[in-house]
C-alpha positions in Angstrom: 99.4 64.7 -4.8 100.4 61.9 -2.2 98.3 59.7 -3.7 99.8 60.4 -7.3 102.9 60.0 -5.7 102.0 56.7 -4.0 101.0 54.9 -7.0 103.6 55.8 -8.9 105.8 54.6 -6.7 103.9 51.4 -6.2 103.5 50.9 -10.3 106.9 51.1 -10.3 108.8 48.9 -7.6 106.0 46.9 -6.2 107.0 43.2 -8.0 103.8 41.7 -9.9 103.1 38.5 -7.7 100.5 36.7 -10.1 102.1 34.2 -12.2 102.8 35.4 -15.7 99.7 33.4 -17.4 97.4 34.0 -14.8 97.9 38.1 -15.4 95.1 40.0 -16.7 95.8 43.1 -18.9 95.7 46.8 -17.7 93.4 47.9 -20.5 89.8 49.2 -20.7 89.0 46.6 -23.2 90.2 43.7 -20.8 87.9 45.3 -17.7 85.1 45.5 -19.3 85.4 42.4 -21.4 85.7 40.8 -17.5 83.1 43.0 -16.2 80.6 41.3 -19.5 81.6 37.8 -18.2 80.7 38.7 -14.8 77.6 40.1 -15.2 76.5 37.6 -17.9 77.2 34.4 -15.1 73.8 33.1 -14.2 75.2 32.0 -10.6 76.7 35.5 -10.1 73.5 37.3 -9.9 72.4 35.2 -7.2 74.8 35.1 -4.9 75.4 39.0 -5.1 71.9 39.2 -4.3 72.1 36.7 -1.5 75.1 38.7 0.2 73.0 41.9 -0.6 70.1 41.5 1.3 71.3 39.2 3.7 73.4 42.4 4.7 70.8 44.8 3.8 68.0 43.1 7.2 70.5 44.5 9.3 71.2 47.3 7.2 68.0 49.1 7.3 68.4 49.8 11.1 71.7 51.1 10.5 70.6 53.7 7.8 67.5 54.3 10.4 69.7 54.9 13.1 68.7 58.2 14.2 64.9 57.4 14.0 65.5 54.7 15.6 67.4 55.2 18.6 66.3 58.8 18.9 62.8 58.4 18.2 61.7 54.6 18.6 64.0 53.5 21.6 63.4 56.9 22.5 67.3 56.9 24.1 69.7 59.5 24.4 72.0 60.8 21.7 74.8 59.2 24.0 72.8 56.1 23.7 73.3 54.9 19.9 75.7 52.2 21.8 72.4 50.1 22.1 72.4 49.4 18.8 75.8 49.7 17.5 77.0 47.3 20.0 74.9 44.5 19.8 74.9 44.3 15.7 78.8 44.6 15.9 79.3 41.8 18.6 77.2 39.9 16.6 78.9 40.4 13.4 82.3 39.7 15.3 81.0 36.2 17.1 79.5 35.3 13.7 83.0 35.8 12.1 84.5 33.9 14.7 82.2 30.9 14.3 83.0 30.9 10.9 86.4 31.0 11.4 86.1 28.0 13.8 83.7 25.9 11.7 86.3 26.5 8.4 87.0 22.6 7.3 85.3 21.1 10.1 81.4 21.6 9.6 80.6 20.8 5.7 79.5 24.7 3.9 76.3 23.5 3.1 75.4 22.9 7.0 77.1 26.1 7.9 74.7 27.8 5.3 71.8 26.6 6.2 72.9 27.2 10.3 73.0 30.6 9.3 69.5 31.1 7.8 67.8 29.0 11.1 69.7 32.1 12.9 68.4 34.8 10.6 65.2 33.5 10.5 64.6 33.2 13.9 65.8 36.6 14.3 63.2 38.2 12.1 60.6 36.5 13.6 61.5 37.6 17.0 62.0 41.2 15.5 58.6 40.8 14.1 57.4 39.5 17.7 58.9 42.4 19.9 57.7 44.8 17.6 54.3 43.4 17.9 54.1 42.7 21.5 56.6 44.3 23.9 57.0 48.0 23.9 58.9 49.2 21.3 61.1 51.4 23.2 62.2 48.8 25.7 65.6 48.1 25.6 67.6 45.2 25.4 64.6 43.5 24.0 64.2 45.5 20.7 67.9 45.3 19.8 68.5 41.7 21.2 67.0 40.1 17.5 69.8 42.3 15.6 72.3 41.1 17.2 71.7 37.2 16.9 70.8 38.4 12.9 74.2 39.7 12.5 75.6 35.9 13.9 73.9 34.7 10.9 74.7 37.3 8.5 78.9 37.2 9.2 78.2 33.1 9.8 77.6 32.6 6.0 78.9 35.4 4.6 82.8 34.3 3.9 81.1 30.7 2.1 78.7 33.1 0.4 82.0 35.6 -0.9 84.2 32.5 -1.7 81.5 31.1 -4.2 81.9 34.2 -5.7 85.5 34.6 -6.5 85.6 30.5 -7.4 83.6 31.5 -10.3 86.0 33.3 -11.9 89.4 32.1 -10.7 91.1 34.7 -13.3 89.4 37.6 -12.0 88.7 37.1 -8.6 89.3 41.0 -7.4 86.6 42.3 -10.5 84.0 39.8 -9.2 84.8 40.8 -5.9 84.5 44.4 -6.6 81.3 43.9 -8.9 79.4 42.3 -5.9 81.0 44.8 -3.7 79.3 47.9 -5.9 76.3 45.6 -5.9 76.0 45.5 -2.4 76.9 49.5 -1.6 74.6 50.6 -4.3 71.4 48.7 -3.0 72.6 50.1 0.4 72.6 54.2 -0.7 69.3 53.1 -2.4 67.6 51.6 1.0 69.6 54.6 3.0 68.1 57.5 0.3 65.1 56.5 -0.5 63.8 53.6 1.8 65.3 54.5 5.3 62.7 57.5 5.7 59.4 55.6 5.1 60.5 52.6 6.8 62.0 54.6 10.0 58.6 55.7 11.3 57.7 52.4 13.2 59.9 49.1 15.1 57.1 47.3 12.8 58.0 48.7 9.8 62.0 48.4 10.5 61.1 44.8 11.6 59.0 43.7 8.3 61.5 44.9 5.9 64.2 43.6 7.7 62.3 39.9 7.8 61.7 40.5 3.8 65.3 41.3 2.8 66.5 38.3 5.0 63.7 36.0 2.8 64.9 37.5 -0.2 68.7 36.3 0.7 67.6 32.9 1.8 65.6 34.0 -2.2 68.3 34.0 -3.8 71.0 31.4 -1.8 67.9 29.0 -3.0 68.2 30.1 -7.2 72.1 30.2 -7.0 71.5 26.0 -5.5 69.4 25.4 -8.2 71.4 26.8 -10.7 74.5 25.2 -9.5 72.7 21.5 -9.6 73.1 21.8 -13.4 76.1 23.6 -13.5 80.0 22.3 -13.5 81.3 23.1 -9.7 83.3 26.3 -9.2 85.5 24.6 -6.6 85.5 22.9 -3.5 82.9 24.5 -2.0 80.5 24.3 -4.4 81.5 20.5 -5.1 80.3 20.2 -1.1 77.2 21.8 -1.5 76.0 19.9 -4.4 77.3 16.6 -2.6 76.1 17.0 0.3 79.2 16.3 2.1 
């Protein structure tokens, strides 16, 4: 009932703040007509699956928490700080260094900063699991944490790519990447997370694949957008150089 109430009151005496020919109309026809367009973009596709899996390497530990901690680290369950904190500080110091690199490092060097750090994180994931003791901590969590640098290092170039392509509908690209990305993630929590949870090798493979697959698919959306028109300033950097 609040929430009725809410947007009521919000349809009602919130002012619309988009200018008057850039407003898109309230209508089924017009959502799906936008949701066509999106889905129908050859550089869409790419970069949703970019953001996806470059998400989804550090996802799968997430979703395999339990196992994980409980059964791999073999830690208390007061103890799931030994993952949680790492892969959050590292997704906060990532966003950071974005935030400080904004205008001043070009967004193709950022981009491919990021992957060096992802990459190199999977391989030492795949090199602790190997070697060292699966259940020693800091070293089995230490790789997640310098792949969730990489992941929030790229990610705001990777989302503003997105909405560029479609300056008129910038909150339905935004949400179609965003469904995108939380369906893949109930998929590889459901259905993946069990099989993959049984092993720090297993955990550590997929997480190296999904990473490849985002560096994948960052690679199809730069080939793609050589022969395209640019989006916008971003893209105009990357296909520059600059």
């Amino acid at each position: 009932m609040f929430a009725v109430a809410l947007l009521t009151l919000c349809w009602f005496v919130l002012p619309e703040t988009h200018a008057r020919e850039r407003r898109v109309p309230l209508s089924p026809r017009s959502l799906f007509t936008g949701y066509r367009v999106i889905l129908s973009s050859e550089q869409f596709l790419p970069l949703a699956l970019a953001i996806t899996c470059n998400f989804g390497g550090l996802f799968v530990y997430i979703a395999g928490a339990p196992a994980f901690v409980l059964g791999i680290l073999k830690l208390q369950p007061d103890q799931f700080y030994w993952l949680f904190v790492p892969a959050i500080s590292g997704l906060v110091l990532g966003a950071m260094l974005a935030g400080r690199l904004a205008g001043r490092v070009s967004a193709r060097k950022v981009l491919g900063a990021g992957y060096a750090i992802m990459g190199s994180a999977a391989l030492a994931g795949l090199i602790v699991a190997w070697l060292v003791v699966p259940s020693r901590v800091p070293w089995a969590v230490l790789p997640l944490a310098f792949a969730a640098i990489g992941i929030n290092l790229i990610s705001p170039t990777l989302n503003l790519l997105v909405l560029d392509l479609f300056p008129l509908r910038r909150g339905a690209a935004s949400s179609v990447q965003g469904f995108i990305t939380l369906t893949f993630n109930a998929m590889l929590a459901g259905l993946l997370s069990p099989w993959l949870a049984d092993s720090a090798m297993h955990l550590a493979v997929a997480s190296a694949v999904l990473f490849a697959g985002g560096l994948a698919a960052w690679r199809w959306y730069r080939a793609i957008a050589k022969r395209a028109p640019p989006a916008g300033v971003i893209e105009r950097e990357l296909l520059t150089g600059g």
